[in-house]
PASEFI-269544 format. One record per residue (C-alpha): residue number from 1; x, y, z. Coordinates in steps of 0.2 Angstrom, whole numbers, always signed. Layout:
VOTOR;NUM;X;Y;Z;
...
//
This chain:
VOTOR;1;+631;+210;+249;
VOTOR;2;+619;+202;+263;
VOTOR;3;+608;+212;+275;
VOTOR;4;+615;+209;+293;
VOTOR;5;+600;+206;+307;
VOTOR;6;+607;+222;+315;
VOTOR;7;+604;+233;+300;
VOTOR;8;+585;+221;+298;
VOTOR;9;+582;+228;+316;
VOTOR;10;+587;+246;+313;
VOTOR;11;+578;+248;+296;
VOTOR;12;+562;+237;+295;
VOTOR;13;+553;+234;+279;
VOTOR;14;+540;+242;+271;
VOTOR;15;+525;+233;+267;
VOTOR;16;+514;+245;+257;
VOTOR;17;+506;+240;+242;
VOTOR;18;+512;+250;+226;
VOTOR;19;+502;+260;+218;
VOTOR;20;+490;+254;+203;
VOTOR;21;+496;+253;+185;
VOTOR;22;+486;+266;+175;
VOTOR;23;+477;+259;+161;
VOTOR;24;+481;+262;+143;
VOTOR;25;+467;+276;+134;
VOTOR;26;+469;+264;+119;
VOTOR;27;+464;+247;+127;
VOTOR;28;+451;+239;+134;
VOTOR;29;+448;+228;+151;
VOTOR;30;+441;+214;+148;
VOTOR;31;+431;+215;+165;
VOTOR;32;+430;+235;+170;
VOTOR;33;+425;+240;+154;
VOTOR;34;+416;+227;+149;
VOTOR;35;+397;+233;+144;
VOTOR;36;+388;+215;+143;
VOTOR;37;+395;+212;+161;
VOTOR;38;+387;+229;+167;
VOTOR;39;+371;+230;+158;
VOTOR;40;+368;+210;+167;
VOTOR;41;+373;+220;+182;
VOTOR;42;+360;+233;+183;
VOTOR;43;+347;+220;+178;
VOTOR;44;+350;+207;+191;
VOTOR;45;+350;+222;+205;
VOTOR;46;+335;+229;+198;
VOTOR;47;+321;+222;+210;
VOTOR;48;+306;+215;+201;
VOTOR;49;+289;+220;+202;
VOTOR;50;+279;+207;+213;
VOTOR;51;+261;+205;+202;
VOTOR;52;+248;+192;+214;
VOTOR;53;+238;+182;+204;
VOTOR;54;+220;+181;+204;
VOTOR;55;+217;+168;+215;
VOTOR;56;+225;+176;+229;
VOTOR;57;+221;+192;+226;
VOTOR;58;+205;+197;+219;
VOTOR;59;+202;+212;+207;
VOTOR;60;+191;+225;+212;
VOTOR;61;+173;+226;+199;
VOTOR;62;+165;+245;+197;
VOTOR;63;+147;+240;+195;
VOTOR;64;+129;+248;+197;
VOTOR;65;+122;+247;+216;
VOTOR;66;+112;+231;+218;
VOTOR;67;+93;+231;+217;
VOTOR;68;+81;+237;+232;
VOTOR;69;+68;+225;+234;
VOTOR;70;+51;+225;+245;
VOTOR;71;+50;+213;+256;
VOTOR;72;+31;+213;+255;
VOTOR;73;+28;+213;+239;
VOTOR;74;+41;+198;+235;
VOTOR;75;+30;+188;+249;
VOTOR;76;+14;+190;+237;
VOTOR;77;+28;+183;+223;
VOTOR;78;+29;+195;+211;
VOTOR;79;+36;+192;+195;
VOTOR;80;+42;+205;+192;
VOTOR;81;+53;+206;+209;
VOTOR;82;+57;+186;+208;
VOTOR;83;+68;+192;+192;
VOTOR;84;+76;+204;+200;
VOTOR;85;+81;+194;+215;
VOTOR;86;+88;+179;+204;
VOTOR;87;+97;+191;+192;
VOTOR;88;+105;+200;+207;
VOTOR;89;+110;+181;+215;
VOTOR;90;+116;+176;+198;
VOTOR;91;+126;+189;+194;
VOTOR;92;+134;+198;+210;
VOTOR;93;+128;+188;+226;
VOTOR;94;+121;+199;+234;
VOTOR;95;+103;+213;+234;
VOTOR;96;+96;+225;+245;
VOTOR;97;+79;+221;+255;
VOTOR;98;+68;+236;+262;
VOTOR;99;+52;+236;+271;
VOTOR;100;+57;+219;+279;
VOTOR;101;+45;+222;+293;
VOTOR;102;+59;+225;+308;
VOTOR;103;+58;+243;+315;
VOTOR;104;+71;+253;+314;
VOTOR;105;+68;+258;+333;
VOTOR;106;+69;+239;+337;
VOTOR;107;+85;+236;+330;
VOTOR;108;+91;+253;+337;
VOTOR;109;+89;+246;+353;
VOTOR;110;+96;+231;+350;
VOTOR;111;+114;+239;+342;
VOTOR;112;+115;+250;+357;
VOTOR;113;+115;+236;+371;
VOTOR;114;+126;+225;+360;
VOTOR;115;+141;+240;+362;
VOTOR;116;+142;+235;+377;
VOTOR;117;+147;+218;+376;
VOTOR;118;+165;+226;+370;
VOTOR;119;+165;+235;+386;
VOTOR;120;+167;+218;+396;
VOTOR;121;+186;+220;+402;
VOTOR;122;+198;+210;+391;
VOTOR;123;+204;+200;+403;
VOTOR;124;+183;+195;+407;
VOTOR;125;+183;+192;+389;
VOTOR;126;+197;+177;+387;
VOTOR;127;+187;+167;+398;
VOTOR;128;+172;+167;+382;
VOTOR;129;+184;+167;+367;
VOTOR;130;+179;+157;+352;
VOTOR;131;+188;+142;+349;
VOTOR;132;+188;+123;+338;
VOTOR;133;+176;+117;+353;
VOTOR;134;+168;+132;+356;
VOTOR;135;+164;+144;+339;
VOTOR;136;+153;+158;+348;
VOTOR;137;+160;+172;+361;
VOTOR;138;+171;+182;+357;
VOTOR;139;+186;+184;+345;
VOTOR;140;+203;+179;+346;
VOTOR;141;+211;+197;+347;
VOTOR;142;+211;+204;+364;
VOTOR;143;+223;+216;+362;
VOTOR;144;+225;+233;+357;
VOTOR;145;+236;+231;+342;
VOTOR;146;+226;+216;+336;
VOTOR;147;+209;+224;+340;
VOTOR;148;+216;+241;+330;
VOTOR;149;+201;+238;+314;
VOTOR;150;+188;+228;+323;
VOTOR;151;+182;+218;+335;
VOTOR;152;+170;+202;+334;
VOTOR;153;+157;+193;+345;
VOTOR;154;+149;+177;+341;
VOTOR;155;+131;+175;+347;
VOTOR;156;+119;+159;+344;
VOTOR;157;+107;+152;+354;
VOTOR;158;+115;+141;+366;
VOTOR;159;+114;+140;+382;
VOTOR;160;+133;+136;+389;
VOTOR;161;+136;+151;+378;
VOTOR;162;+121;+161;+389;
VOTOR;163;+129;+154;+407;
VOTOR;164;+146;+158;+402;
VOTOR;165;+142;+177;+399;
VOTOR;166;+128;+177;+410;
VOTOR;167;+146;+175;+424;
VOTOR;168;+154;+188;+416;
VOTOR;169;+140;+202;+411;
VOTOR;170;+130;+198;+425;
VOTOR;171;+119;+213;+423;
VOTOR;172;+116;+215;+404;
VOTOR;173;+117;+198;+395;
VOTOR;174;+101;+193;+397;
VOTOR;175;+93;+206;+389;
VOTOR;176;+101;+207;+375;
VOTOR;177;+101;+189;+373;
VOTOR;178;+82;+190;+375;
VOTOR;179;+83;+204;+359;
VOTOR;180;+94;+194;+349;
VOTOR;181;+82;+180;+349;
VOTOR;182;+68;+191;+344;
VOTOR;183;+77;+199;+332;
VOTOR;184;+83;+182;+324;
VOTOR;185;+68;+175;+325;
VOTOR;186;+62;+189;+311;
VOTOR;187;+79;+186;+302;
VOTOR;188;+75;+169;+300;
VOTOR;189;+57;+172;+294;
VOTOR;190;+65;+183;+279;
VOTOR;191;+78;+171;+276;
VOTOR;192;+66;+156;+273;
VOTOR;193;+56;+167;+261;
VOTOR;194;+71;+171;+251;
VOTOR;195;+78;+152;+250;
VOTOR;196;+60;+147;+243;
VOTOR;197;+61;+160;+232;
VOTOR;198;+77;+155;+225;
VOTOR;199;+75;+138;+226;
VOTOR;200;+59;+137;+217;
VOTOR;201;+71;+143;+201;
VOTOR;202;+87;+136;+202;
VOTOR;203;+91;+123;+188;
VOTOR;204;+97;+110;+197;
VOTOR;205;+96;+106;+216;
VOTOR;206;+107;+94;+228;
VOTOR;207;+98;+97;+248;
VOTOR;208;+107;+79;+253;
VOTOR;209;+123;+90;+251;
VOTOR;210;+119;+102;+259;
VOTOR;211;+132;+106;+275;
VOTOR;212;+124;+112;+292;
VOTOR;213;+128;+113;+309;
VOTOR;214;+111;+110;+318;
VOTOR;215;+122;+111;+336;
VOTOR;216;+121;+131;+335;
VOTOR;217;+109;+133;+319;
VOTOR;218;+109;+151;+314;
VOTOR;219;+124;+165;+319;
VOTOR;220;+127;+182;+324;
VOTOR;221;+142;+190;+319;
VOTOR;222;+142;+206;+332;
VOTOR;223;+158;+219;+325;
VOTOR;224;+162;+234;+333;
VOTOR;225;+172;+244;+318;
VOTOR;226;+184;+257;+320;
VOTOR;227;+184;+272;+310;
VOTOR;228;+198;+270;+297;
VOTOR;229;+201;+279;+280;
VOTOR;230;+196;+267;+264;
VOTOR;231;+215;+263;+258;
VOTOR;232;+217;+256;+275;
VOTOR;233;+200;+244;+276;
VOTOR;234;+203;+237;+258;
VOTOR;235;+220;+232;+264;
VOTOR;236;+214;+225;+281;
VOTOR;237;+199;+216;+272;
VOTOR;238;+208;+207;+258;
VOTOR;239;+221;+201;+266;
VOTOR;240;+210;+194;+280;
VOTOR;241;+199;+186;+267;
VOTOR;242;+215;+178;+259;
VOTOR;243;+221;+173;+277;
VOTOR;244;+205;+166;+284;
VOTOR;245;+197;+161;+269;
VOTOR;246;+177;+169;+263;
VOTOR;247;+170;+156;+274;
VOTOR;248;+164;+164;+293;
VOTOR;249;+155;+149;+295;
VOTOR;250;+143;+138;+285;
VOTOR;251;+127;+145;+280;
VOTOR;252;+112;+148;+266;
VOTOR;253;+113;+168;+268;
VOTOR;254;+121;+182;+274;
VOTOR;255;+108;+196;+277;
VOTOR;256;+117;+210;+285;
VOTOR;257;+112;+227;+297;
VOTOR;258;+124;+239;+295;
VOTOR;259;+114;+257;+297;
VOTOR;260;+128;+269;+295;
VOTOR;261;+140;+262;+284;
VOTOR;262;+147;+273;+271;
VOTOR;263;+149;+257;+260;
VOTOR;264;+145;+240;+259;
VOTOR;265;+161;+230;+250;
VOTOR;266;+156;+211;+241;
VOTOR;267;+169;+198;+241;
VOTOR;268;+173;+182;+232;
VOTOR;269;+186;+172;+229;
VOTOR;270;+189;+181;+210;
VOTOR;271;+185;+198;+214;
VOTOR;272;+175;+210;+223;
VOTOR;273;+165;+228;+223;
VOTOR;274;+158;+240;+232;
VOTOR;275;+143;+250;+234;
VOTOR;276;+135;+262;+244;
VOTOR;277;+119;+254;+253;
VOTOR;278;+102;+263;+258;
VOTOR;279;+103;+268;+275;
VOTOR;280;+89;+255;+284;
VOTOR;281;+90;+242;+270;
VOTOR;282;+94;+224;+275;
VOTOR;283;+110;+217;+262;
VOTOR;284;+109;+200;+257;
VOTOR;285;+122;+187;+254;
VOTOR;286;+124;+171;+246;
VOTOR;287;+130;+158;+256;
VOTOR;288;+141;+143;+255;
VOTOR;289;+125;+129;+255;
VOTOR;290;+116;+139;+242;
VOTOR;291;+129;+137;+232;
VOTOR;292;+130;+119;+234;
VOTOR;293;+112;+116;+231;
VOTOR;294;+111;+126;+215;
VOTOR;295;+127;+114;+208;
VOTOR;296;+135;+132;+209;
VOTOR;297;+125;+141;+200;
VOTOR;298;+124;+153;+211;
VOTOR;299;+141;+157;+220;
VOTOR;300;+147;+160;+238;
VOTOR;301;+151;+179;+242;
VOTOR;302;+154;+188;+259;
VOTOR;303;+150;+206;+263;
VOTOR;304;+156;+217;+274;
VOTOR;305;+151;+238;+278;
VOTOR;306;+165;+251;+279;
VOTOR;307;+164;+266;+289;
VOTOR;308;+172;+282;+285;
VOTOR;309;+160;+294;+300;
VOTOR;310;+173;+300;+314;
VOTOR;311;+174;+300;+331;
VOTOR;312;+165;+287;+333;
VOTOR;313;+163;+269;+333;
VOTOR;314;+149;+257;+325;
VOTOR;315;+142;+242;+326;
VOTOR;316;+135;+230;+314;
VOTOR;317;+129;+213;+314;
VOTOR;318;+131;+199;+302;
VOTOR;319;+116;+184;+303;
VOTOR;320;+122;+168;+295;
VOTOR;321;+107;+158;+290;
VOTOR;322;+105;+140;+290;
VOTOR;323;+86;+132;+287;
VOTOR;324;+83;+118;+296;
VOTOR;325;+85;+101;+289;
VOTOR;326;+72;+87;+293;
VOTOR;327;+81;+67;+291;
VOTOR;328;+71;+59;+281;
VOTOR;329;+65;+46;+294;
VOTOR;330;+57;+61;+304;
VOTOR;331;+38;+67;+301;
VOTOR;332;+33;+81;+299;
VOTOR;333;+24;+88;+315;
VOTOR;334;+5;+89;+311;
VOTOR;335;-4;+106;+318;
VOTOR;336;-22;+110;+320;
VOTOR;337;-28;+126;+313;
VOTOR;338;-39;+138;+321;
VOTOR;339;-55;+135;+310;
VOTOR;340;-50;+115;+311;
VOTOR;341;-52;+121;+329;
VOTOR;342;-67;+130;+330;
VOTOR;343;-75;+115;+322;
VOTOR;344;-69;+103;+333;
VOTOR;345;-78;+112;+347;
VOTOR;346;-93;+114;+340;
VOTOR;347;-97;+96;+339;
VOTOR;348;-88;+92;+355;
VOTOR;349;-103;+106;+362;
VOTOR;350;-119;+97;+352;
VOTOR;351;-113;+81;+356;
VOTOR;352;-113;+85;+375;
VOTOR;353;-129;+93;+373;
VOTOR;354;-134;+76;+364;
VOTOR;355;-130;+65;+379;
VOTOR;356;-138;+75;+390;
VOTOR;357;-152;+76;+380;
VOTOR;358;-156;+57;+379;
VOTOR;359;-149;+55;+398;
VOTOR;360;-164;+65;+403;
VOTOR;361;-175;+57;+393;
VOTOR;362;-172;+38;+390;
//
């Protein structure tokens, strides 16, 4: 009997689904109860453990605290202490130098005034930022989520570098420009002492390959740190090193004043260690150039002090070595010496008395 529209109207239809068919206790689905289909389940939601590889990330070495070595008594080059310093090179990059002929009082002074570069006002600071054209003045970071671990600031003797902060820190840059000179003056002397050492034993040597940058010569890598636990450095370190590379910028040696620090940390591009550093000892660290001159027997590290002190902020400075190359076309600038000098006059004296002698009498 067919449905009339009126009774359609009246009684509409019902749309809801039925309810499921139960499922037989004695048979199986072939997709809900399936347990190859639900062990590949938990395995492909299962999330994987992430391992970095070496090259990226480098392991951490434990490793006895490198050697202390006088200064004074390499200079007299003392077997003895040579060994020691090319077995520290060789093996880790990297030695501790003591009675280096710096006071402590100097480079006190020196640590204090260079705080006060950070107090510059940020907005001051953009106008001296380090760029491609311009690798001195301060670091990219100006603000306070990117300056949360450190701040940097890039001195070397050059003199737009000098006029630009000399607008900005009208009051103090001179002077500490005037002690940084000093200071790297002394650096430099230590540095050339080391490189002749090291140099005098390396097995092979390549100086025509060896890359300076004679514009700016020697760095200064001024860091203001901020008190962090360790877990927090390690990460901030290692994943800067992997971002920006080992390199700061190309040198022979790293030799590094960080009074304070709690620990000194040595990186490389396979692994890296830590150690805790004599209080007024000055850390060295091979450089990219030394590397290249010893056909890589001796290999590039980088260094950096951790501080764990609170309530307070510190400052440490990084010096980047380069010696100064001489082309080959150029001479080596002749000097007199004193006795050479003494000499000199003495005969220039008798042979004035001498013409004087026979003026009067002939």
């Amino acid at each position: 009997m067919p449905i009339s529209p009126k009774s359609m109207l009246e009684k509409p239809f019902d749309f809801r689904a039925p309810p499921p068919s139960p499922i037989a206790s004695g048979r199986r689905s072939c997709v809900t109860n399936d347990d190859v289909l639900t062990e590949f389940l938990e395995h492909s939601l299962r999330v994987p453990n992430l391992v970095l590889p070496d090259r990226a990330f480098p392991k951490q070495k434990f490793i006895e605290n490198p050697p202390k070595i006088d200064f004074q008594l390499l200079t007299f080059s003392q077997t003895q202490l040579i060994q020691e310093v090319l077995n520290a090179v060789n093996t880790i990059g990297c030695f501790q130098l003591v009675n280096y002929g710096i006071s402590s009082e100097f480079i006190k002074s020196v640590l204090t005034i260079a705080a006060e570069i950070f107090q510059v006002p940020s907005e001051k600071q953009i106008a001296v930022t380090k760029s491609f054209e311009k690798p001195y003045g301060y670091g990219e970071g100006h603000d306070e989520e990117e300056n949360q671990f450190a701040e940097e600031f890039i001195w070397c003797r050059d003199e737009k570098l000098k006029l630009d902060m000399e607008r900005i820190w009208p009051v103090g840059y001179s002077n500490f420009s005037e002690k940084m000179d000093i200071l790297m003056w002394n650096i430099e002397k230590i540095g050339e002492k080391i490189i002749q050492v090291v140099k005098e034993n390396w097995s092979v040597g390549r100086d025509d390959k060896m890359e300076k940058q004679e514009a700016l010569g020697s760095v200064c890598y001024v860091e203001k740190h901020k008190v962090l636990n360790e877990c927090e450095w390690v990460k901030y370190d290692v994943i800067r090193m992997v971002i920006r590379g080992i390199d700061y910028y190309s040198h022979a040696l790293g030799l590094h004043i960080c009074h304070g620090s709690s620990l000194f940390h040595v990186y490389s591009k396979k692994a890296w260690f830590s150690f805790c550093p004599d209080q007024h000892s000055l850390l060295v660290t091979i450089g990219d150039q030394i590397q290249v001159m010893s056909g890589g027997q001796y290999k590039h590290v980088m260094g950096r002090p951790i501080y764990k002190a609170e309530k307070e902020d510190f400052i440490s400075m990084a010096f980047l070595y380069s010696p100064p190359s001489r082309s080959p076309n150029q001479k080596k600038e002749k000097t007199i010496s004193i006795s050479q000098q003494a000499m000199l006059f003495i005969i220039l004296t008798l042979a004035y008395h001498f013409s004087l002698y026979l003026y009067h009498n002939f």
